[in-house]
Biotite code that builds the C-alpha atoms (Angstrom):
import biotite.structure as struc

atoms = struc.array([
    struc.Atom([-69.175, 16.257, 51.807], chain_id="A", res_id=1, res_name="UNK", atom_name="CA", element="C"),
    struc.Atom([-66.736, 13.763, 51.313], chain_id="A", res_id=2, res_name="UNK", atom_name="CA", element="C"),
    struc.Atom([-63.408, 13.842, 48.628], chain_id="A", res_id=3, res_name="UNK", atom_name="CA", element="C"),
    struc.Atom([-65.695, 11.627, 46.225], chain_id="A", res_id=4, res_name="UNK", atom_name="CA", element="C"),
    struc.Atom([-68.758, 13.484, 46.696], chain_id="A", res_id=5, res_name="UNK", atom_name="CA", element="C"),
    struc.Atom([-66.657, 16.928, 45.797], chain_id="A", res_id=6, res_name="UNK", atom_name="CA", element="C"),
    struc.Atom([-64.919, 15.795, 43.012], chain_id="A", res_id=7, res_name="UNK", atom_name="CA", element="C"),
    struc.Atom([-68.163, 14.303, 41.508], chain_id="A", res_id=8, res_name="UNK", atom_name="CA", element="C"),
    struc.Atom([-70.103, 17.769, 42.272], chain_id="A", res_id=9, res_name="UNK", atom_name="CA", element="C"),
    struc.Atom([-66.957, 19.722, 40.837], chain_id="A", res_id=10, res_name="UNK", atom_name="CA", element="C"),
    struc.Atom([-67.348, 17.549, 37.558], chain_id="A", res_id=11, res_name="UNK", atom_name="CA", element="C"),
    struc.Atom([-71.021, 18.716, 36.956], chain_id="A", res_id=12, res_name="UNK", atom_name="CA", element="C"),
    struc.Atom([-70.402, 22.278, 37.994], chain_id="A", res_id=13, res_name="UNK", atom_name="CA", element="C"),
    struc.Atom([-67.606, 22.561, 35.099], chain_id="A", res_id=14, res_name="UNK", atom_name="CA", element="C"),
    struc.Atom([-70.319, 20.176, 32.717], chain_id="A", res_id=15, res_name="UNK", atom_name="CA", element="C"),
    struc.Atom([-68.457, 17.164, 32.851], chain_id="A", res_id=16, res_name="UNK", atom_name="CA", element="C"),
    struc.Atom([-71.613, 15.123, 34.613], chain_id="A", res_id=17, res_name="UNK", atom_name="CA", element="C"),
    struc.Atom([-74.708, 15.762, 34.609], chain_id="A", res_id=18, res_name="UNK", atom_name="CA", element="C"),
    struc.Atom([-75.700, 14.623, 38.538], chain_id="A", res_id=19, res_name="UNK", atom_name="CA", element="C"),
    struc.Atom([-73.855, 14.100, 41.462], chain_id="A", res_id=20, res_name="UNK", atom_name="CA", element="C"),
    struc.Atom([-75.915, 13.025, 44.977], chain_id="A", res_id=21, res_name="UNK", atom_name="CA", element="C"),
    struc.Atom([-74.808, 12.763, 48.478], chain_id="A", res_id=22, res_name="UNK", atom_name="CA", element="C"),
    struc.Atom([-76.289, 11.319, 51.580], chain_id="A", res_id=23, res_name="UNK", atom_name="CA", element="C"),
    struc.Atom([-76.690, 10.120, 54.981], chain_id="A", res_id=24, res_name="UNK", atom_name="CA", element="C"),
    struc.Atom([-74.053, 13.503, 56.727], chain_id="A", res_id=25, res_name="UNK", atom_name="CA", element="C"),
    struc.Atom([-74.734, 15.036, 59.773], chain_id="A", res_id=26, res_name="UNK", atom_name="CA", element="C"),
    struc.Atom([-74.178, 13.955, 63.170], chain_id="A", res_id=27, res_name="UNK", atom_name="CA", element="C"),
    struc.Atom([-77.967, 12.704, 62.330], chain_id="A", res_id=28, res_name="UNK", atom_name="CA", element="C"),
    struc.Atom([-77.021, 11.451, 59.123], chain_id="A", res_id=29, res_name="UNK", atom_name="CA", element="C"),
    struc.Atom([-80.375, 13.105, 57.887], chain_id="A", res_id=30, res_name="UNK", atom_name="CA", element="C"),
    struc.Atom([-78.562, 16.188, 55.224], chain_id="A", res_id=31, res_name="UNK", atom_name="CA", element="C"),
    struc.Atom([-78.027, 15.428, 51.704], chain_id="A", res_id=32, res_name="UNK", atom_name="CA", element="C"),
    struc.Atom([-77.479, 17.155, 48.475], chain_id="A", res_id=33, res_name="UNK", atom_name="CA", element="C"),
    struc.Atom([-78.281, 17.280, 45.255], chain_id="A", res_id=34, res_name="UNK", atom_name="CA", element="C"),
    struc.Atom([-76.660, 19.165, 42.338], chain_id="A", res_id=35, res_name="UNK", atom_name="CA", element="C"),
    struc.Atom([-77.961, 18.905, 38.834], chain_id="A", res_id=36, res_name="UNK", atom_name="CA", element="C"),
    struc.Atom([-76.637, 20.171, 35.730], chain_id="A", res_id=37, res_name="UNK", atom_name="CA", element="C"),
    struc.Atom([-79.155, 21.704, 33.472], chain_id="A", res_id=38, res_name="UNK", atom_name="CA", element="C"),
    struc.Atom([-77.687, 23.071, 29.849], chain_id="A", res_id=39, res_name="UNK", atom_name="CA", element="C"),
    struc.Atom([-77.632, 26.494, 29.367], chain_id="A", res_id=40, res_name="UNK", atom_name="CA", element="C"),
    struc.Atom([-79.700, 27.392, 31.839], chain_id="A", res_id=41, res_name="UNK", atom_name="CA", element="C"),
    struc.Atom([-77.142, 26.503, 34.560], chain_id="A", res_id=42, res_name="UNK", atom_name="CA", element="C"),
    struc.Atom([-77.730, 24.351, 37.273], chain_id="A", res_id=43, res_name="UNK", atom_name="CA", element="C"),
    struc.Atom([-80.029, 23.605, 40.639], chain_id="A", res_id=44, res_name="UNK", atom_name="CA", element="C"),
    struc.Atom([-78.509, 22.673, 44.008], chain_id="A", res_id=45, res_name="UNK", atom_name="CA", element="C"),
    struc.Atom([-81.073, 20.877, 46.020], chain_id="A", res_id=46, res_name="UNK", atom_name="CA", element="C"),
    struc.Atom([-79.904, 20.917, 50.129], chain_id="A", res_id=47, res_name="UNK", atom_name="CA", element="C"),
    struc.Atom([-81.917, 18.559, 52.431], chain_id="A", res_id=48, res_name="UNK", atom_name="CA", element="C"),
    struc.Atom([-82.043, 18.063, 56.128], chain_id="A", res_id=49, res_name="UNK", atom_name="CA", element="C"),
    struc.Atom([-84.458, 16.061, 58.124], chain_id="A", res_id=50, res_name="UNK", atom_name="CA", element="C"),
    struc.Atom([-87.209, 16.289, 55.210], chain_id="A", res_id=51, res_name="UNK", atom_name="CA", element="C"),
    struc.Atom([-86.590, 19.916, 54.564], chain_id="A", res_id=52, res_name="UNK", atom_name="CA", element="C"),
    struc.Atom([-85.643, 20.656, 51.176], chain_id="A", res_id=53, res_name="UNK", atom_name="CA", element="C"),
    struc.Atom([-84.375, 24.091, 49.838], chain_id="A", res_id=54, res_name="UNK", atom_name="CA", element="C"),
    struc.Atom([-83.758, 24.980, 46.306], chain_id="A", res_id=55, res_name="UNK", atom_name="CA", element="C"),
    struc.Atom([-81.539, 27.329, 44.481], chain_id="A", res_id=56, res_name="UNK", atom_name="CA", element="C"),
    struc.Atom([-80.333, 27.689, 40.914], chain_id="A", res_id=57, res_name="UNK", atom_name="CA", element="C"),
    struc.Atom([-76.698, 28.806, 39.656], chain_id="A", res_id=58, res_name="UNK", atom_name="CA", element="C"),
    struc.Atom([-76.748, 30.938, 36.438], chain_id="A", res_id=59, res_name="UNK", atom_name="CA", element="C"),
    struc.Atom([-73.829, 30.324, 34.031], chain_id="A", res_id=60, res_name="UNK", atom_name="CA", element="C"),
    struc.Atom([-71.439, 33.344, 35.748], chain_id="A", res_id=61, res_name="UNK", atom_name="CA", element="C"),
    struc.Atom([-72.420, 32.260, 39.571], chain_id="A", res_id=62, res_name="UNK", atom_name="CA", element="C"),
    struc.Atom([-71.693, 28.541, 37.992], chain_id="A", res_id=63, res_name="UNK", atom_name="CA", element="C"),
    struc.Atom([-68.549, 29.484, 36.964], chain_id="A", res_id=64, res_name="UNK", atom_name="CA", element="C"),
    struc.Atom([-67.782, 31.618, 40.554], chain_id="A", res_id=65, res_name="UNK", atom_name="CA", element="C"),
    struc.Atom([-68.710, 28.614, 42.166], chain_id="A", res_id=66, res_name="UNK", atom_name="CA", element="C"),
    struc.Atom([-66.750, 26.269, 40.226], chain_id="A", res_id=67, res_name="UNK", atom_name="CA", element="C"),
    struc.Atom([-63.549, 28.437, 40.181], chain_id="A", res_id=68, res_name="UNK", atom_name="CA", element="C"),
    struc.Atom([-63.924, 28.906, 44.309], chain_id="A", res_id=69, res_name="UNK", atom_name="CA", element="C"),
    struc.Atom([-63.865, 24.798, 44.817], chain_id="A", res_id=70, res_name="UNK", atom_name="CA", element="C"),
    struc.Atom([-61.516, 23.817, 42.130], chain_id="A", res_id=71, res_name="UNK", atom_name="CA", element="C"),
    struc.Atom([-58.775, 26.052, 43.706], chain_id="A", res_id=72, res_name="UNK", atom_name="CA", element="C"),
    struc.Atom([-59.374, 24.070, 46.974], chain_id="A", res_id=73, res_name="UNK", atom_name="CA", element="C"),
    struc.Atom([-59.377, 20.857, 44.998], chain_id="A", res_id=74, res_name="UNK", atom_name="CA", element="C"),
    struc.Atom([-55.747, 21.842, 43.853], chain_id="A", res_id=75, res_name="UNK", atom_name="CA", element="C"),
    struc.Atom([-54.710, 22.591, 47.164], chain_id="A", res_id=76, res_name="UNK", atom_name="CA", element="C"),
    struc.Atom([-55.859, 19.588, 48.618], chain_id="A", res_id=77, res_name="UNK", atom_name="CA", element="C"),
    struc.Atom([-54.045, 17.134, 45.883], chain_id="A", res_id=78, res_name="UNK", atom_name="CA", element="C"),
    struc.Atom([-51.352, 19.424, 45.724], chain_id="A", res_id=79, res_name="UNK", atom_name="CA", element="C"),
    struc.Atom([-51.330, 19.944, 42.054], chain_id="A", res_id=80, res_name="UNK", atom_name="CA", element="C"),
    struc.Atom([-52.085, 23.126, 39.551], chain_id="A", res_id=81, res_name="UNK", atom_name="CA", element="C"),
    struc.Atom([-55.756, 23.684, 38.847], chain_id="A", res_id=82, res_name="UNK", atom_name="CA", element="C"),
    struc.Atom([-55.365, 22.731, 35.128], chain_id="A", res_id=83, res_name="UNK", atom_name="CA", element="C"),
    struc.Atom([-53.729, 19.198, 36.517], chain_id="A", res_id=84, res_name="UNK", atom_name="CA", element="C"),
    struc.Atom([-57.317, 18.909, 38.332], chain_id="A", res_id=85, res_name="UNK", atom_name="CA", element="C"),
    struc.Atom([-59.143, 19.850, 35.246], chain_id="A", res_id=86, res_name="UNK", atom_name="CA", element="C"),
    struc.Atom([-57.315, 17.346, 33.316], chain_id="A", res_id=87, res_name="UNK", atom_name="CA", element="C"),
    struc.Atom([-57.695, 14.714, 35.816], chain_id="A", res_id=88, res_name="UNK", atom_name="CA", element="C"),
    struc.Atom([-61.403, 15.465, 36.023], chain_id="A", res_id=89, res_name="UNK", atom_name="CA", element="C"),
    struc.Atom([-62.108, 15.779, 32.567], chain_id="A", res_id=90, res_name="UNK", atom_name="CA", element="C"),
    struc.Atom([-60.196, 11.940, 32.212], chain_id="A", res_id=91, res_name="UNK", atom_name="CA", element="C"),
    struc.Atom([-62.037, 11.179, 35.123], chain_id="A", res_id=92, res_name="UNK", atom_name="CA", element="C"),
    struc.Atom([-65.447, 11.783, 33.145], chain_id="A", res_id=93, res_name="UNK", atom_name="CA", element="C"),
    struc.Atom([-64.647, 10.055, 29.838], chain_id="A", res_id=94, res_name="UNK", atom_name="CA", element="C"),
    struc.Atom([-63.650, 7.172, 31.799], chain_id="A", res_id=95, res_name="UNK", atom_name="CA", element="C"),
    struc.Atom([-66.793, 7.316, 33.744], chain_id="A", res_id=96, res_name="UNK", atom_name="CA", element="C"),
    struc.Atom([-68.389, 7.243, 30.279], chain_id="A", res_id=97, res_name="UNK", atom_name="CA", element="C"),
    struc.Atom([-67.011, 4.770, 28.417], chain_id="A", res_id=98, res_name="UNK", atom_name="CA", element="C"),
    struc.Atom([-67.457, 2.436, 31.663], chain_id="A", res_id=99, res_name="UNK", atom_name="CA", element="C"),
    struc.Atom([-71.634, 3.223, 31.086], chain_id="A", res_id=100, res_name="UNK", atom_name="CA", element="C"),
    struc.Atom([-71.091, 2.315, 27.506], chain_id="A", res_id=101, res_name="UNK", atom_name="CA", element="C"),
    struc.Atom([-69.844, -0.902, 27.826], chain_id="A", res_id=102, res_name="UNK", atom_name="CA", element="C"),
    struc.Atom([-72.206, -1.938, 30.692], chain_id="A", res_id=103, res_name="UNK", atom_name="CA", element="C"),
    struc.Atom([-75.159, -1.105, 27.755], chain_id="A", res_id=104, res_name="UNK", atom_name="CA", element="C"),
])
């Protein structure tokens, strides 16, 4: 996964985006992911390689697990705080937004 591709899948785990995608890794460049947020009901992590697809789903408290696990390793790499990530992503997100807006 690359820096872009975990920020954008950190942003949907903490429900700041609702999709993020990434393709084309491996030494085969055939694995991929897919992680989509879904309301209340948490969210799905779709993991591909070579045409094989496997499935799980997060509940709100394993969402949370999750997203507490990579944001910590977020602030590490940036060498920041964890609420200066937050803040960044959260900006990062309404920026992302308005951008879509003005496109329409």
């Amino acid at each position: 996964m690359t820096r872009y591709e975990l920020t954008s899948f950190t942003q949907v785990l903490f429900g700041l985006a609702r999709l993020s995608e990434g393709a084309y890794h491996g030494s085969k460049r055939n694995k991929g992911f897919k992680l989509q947020h879904n309301g209340p009901e948490g969210i799905s992590l779709s993991l591909s390689e070579a045409g094989q697809v496997k499935q799980c789903l997060f509940n709100p408290q394993e969402r949370t697990e999750l997203g507490s696990f990579i944001i910590r390793r977020l602030a590490m790499g940036w060498k920041m705080t964890v609420a200066d990530v937050l803040a960044i992503l959260r900006q990062s997100a309404l920026l992302e937004r308005t951008a879509k807006k003005t496109e329409s």
